[in-house]
C-alpha positions in Angstrom: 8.9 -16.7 -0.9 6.3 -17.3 -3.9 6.3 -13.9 -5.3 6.1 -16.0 -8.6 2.3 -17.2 -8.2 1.6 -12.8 -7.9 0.3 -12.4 -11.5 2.3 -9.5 -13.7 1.0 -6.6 -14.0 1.2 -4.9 -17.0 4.7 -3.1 -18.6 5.5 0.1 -17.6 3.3 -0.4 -13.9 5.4 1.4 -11.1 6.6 0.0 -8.0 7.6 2.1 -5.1 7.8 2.5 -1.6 6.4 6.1 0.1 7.3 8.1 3.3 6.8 11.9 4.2 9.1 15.0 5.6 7.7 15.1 8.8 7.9 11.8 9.6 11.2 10.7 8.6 13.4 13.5 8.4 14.3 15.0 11.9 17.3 18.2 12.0 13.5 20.2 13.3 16.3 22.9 14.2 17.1 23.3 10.3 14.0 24.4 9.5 10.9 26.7 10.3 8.5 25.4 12.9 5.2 23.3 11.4 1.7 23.0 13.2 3.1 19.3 14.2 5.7 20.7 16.0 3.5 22.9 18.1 1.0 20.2 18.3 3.7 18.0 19.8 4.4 20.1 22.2 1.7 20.1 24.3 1.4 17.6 26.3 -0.7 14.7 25.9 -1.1 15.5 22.4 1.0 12.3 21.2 0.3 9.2 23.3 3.9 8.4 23.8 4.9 12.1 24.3 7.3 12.5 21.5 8.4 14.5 18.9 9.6 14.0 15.4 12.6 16.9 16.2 14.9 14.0 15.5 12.7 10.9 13.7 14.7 8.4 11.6 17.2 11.6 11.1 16.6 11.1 7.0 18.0 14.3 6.8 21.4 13.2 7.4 21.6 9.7 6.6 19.4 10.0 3.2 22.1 8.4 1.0 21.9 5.4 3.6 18.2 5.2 2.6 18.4 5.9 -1.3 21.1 3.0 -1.0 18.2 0.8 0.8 15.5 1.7 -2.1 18.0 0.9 -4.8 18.9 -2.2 -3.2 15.1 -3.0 -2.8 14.4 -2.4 -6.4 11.9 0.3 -6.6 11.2 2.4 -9.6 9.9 5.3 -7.8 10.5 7.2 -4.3 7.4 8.8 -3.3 8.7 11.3 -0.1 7.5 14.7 0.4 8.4 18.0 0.7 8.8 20.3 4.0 7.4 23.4 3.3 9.0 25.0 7.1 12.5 24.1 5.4 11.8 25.4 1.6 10.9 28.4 3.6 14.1 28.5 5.7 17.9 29.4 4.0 19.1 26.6 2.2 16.3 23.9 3.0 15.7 23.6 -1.0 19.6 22.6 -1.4 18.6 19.1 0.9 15.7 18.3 -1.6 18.2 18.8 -4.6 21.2 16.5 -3.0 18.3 14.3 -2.3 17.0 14.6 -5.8 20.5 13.9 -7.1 21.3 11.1 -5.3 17.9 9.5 -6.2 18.2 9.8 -10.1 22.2 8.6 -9.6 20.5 5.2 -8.0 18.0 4.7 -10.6 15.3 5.5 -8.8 12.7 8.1 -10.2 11.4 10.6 -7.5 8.4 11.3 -6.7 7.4 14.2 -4.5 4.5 15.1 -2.4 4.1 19.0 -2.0 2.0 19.0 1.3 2.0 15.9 3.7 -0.1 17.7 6.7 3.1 19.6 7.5 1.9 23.3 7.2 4.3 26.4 8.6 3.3 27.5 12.0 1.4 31.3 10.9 -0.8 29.6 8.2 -4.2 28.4 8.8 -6.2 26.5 5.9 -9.3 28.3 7.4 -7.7 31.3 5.7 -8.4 31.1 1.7 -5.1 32.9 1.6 -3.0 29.9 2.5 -3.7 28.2 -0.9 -2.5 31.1 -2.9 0.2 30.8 -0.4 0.9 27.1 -1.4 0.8 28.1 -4.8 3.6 30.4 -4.5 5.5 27.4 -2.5 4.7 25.1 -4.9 6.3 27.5 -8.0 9.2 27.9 -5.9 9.9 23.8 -5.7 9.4 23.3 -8.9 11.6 25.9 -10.4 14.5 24.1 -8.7 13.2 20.2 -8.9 11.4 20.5 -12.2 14.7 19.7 -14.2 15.0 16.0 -12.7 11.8 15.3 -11.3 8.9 14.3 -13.9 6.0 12.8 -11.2 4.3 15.3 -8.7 1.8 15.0 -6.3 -0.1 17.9 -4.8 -1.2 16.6 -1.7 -1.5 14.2 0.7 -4.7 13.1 2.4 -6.4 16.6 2.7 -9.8 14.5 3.9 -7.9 12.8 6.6 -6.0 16.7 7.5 -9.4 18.4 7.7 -10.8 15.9 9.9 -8.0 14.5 12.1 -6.5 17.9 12.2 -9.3 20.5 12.0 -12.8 18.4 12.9 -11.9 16.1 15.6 -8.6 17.6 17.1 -6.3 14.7 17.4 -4.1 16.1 14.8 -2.3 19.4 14.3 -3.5 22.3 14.3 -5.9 20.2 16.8 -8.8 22.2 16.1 -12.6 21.0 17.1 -14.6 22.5 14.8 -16.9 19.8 13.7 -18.8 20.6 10.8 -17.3 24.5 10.6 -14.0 22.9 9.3 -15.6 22.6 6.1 -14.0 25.6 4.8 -10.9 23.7 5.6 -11.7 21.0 3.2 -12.3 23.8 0.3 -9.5 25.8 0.9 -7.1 22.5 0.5 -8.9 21.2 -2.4 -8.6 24.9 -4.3 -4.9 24.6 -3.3 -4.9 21.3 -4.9 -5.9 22.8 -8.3 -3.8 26.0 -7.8 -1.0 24.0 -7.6 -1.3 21.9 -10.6 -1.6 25.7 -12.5 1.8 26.4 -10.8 3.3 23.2 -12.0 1.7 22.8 -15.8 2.8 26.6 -15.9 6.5 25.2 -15.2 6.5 22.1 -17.6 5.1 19.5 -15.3 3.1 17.3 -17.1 2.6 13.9 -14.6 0.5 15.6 -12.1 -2.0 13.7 -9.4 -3.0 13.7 -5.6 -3.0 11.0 -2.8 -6.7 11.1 -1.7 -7.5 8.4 0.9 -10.2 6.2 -0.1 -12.2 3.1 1.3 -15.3 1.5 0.8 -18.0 2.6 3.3 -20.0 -0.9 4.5 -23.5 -0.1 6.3 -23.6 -1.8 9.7 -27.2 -3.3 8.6 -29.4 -2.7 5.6 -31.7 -0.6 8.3 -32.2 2.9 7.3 -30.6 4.8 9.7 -27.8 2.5 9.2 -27.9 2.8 5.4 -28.2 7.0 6.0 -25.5 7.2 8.5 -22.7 4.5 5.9 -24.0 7.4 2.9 -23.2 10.2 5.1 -19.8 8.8 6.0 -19.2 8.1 2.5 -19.8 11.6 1.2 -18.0 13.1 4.0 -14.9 11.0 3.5 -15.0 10.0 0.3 -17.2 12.0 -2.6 -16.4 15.1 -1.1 -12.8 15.0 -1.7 -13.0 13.5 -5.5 -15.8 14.6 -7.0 -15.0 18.2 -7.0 -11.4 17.2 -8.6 -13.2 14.4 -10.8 -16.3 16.0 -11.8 -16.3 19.9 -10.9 -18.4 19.6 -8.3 -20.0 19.1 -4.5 -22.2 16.4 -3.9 -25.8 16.7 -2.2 -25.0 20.3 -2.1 -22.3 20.7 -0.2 -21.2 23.9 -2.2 -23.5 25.9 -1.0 -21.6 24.9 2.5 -18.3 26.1 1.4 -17.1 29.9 0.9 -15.9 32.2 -1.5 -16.9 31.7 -4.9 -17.1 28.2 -5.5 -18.9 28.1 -8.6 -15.1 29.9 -10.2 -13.0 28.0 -7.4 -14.3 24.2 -8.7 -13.1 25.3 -12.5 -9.4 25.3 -10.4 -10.3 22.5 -8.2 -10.9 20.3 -11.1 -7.7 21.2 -13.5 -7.4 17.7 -15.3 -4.9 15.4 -13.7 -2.7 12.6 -15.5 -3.0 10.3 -12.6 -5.3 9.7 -9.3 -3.5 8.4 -6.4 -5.5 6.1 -3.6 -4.0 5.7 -0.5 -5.8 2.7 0.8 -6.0 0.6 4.2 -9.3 -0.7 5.1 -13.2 -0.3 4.9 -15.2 1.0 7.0 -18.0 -0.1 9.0 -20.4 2.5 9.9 -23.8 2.7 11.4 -26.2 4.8 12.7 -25.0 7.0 16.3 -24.8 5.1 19.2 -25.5 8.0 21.9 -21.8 7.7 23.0 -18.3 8.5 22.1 -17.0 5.8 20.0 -12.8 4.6 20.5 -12.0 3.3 17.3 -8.6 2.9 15.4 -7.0 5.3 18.3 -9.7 8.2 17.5 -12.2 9.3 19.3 -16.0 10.0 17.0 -18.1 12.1 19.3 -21.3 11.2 20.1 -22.7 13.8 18.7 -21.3 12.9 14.7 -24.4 11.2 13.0 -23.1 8.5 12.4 -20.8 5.5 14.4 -18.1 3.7 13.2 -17.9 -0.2 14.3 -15.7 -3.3 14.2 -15.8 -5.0 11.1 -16.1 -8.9 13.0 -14.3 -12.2 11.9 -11.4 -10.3 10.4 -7.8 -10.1 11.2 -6.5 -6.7 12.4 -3.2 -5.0 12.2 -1.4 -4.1 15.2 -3.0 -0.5 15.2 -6.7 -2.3 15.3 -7.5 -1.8 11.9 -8.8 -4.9 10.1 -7.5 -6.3 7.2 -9.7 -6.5 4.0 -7.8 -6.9 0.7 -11.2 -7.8 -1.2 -12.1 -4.2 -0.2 -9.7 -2.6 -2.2 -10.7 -4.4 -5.6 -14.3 -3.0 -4.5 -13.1 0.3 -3.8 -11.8 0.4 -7.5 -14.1 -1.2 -9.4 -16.6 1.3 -7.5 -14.8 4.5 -8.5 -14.3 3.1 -12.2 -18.4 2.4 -12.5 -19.1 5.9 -10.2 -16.7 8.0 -12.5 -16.4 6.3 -15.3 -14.4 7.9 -17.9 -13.3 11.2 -15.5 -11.6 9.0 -13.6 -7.9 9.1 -15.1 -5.3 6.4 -14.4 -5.1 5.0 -11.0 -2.0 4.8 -8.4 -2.2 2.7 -4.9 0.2 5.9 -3.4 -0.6 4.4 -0.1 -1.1 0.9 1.4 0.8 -1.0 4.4 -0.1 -1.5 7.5 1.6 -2.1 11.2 2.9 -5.0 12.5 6.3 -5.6 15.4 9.2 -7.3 14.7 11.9 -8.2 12.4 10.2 -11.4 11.4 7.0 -10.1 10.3 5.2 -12.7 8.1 1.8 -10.5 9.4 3.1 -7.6 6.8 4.1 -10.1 4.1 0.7 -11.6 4.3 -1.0 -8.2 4.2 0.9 -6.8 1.3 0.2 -10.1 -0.9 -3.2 -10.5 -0.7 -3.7 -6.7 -1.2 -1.4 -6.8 -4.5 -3.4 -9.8 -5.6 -6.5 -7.9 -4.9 -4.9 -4.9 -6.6 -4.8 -7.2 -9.8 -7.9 -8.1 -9.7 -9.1 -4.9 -10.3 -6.4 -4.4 -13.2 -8.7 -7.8 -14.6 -12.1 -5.6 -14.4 -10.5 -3.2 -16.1 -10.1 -0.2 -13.6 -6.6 1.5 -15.1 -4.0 1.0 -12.6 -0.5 2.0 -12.8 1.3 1.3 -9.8 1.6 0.4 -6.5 3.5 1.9 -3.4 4.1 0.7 -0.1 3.7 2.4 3.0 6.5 2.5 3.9 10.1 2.4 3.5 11.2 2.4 7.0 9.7 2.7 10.6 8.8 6.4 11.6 6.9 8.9 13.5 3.5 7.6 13.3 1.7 11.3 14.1 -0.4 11.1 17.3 0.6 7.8 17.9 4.2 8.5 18.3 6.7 6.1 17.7 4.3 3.0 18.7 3.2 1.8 15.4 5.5 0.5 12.8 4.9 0.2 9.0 8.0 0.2 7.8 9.6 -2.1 5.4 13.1 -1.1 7.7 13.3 -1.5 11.1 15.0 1.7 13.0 16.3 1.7 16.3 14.9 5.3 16.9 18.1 5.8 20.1 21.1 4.7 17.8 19.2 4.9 14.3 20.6 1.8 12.7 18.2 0.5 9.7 17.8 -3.3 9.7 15.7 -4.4 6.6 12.9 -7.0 7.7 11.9 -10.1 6.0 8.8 -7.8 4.4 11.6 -5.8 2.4 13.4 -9.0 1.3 9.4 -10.4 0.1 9.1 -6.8 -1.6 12.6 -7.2 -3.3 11.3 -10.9 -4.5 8.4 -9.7 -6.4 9.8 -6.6 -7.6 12.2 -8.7 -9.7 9.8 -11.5 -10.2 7.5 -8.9 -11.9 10.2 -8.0 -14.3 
């Protein structure tokens, strides 16, 4: 495997791999109930009907998978916290053995404080919850802050308040439309409440995983052009400019509640690093009149704007095409859009799904985007790392346990991990790179 053509990236740059709570860690009866659990409960909520009660059962076979990640090479473990189990007796004590058994492999942890998994009782349409995850997040890092030195507020909050609270096909499964954009402000003042709570402990490597792509007009008509900006500010600017700059775009403040004009001085608390998760542009173009199926959402007619198929392109096995060029644009874009308020970039996200053992489709992905990746280093956008999504094969939300990203294969009846010929590529260039 020719991990040795991949040019190196500069000293210090962090490789990792990335999962999250909900996904992964099963032993639901351990721990207070999240919206995904309700959410799975009803039926036809996930398309193969199951539930992540049990998952890749991470919470009792963790030292199986730090084993795997020290074996793989990583520097870094980006998983995330539950808040259900810091909130139930003795659910910290997991995230401490975990911890432990992390820093005795070598491998630095890195946690995500909120990965879409929100106690059943909150609601992020209430501005309380963020004071709420503020208090959660003091709590965590009281008891982590000793060992772990990288944090992450949270993850995806654009894809939560549109999945989860616009469109309905994620927990809570709210269809609000356009009066979830309280949603969106209530996660982004969480966000800058809870890198207060963790500078006031001694945290001093703070960032988020906002999802990012590049937005690509269907045509250069005008409704086209106007429906790709709309798209973009919706799923992009308005989830980094009021951490990046301290503010709404095209005045979306005057949208959001409470006081905003005091809430973006919180929202924009300076970070040390911004992560990107990153998968694929998106082709967008003016309404079509219909409901649009696309990447196993629905976008209602009545959104102004479609979402199309980006033609002569490979796609993954969950329909969503393959574009590594995109993320050096998506980069290079933010660099010249933010200039210097953009701090240090990390790729916190980027895999993709793809069967089998043998999967030369993943290896191929994840090399061209890395190349990519270092082509933007070469224009000078500030990276400084790169994780894969993800470590092993999990609960894929709505889509249940169809799609598989994983760098491990598990057999979700017996649980045995078998590493696929992707992990033994990854372990390659992690050691070519050093």
């Amino acid at each position: 495997m020719a991990t040795n053509a991949i040019p190196k990236f500069p000293a210090g740059f962090l490789w990792g791999v990335s999962t999250s709570a909900h996904q992964i860690e099963g032993a639901a009866e351990l721990r207070e109930p999240s919206v995904w659990d309700a959410f799975t409960a009803e039926p036809g909520r996930v398309k193969d009907g199951s539930t992540a009660a049990t998952a890749c059962d991470h919470y009792h076979r963790y030292r199986e998978d730090v084993a795997l990640l020290a074996d793989l090479g990583v520097d870094v473990y980006r998983f995330s916290i539950s808040w259900p189990r810091v909130n139930s007796p003795g659910g910290l004590d997991f995230y401490d053995r975990l911890v432990d058994e992390l820093c005795a492999a070598g491998v630095r942890p890195v946690p995500t404080l909120f990965h879409w998994d929100l106690p059943v009782g909150l609601d992020w349409l209430e501005r309380d919850t963020a004071a709420r995850y503020a208090e959660y997040v003091s709590v965590v890092a009281e008891r982590l802050g000793d060992r772990v030195r990288k944090w992450i507020t949270l993850n995806e909050p654009a894809e939560h308040t549109l999945f989860g609270h616009a469109l309905g096909a994620h927990a809570p499964g709210k269809r609000l439309m356009f009066d979830a954009l309280p949603v969106a402000h209530h996660l982004l003042l969480a966000h800058g409440l809870g890198v207060q709570a963790l500078r006031a402990r001694g945290a001093t490597d703070i960032g988020i995983a906002n999802s990012h792509g590049p937005t690509w007009p269907a045509s250069q008509e005008q409704p086209d052009l106007e429906a790709a900006a709309f798209y973009d500010l919706l799923l992009n600017r308005l989830f980094a400019e009021p951490i990046l700059l301290g503010e709404y775009p095209d005045g979306l403040g005057d949208l959001m509640p409470g006081d905003v004009a005091s809430d973006l001085k919180v929202v924009s608390e300076p970070l040390d690093f911004y992560g990107v998760n990153y998968y694929a542009p998106t082709r967008v173009g003016a309404p079509q009149g219909a409901d649009i199926e696309f990447g196993g959402l629905t976008i209602p007619a009545e959104l102004p704007f479609s979402v199309q198929e980006i033609e002569d392109v490979p796609v993954t096995d969950f329909g969503w095409p393959v574009v590594p060029e995109a993320l050096t644009e998506l980069l290079t874009t933010f660099r010249e859009r933010y200039g210097d308020r953009l701090p240090p970039v990390v790729i916190t996200e980027n895999g993709c799904s793809y069967e089998g053992l043998h999967d030369r489709a993943r290896i191929d992905y994840l090399d061209s985007h890395v190349r990519a990746l270092h082509r933007a280093v070469e224009a000078g956008v500030d990276v400084r790392g790169y994780f894969v999504w993800s470590l092993m094969d999990n609960f894929e939300w709505a889509e249940g346990y169809a799609q598989r990203f994983g760098l491990v294969h598990v057999d979700f009846t017996t649980q045995e991990r078998t590493k696929k010929d992707s992990y033994a590529w990854y372990q390659s260039l992690l050691r070519a790179q050093r």
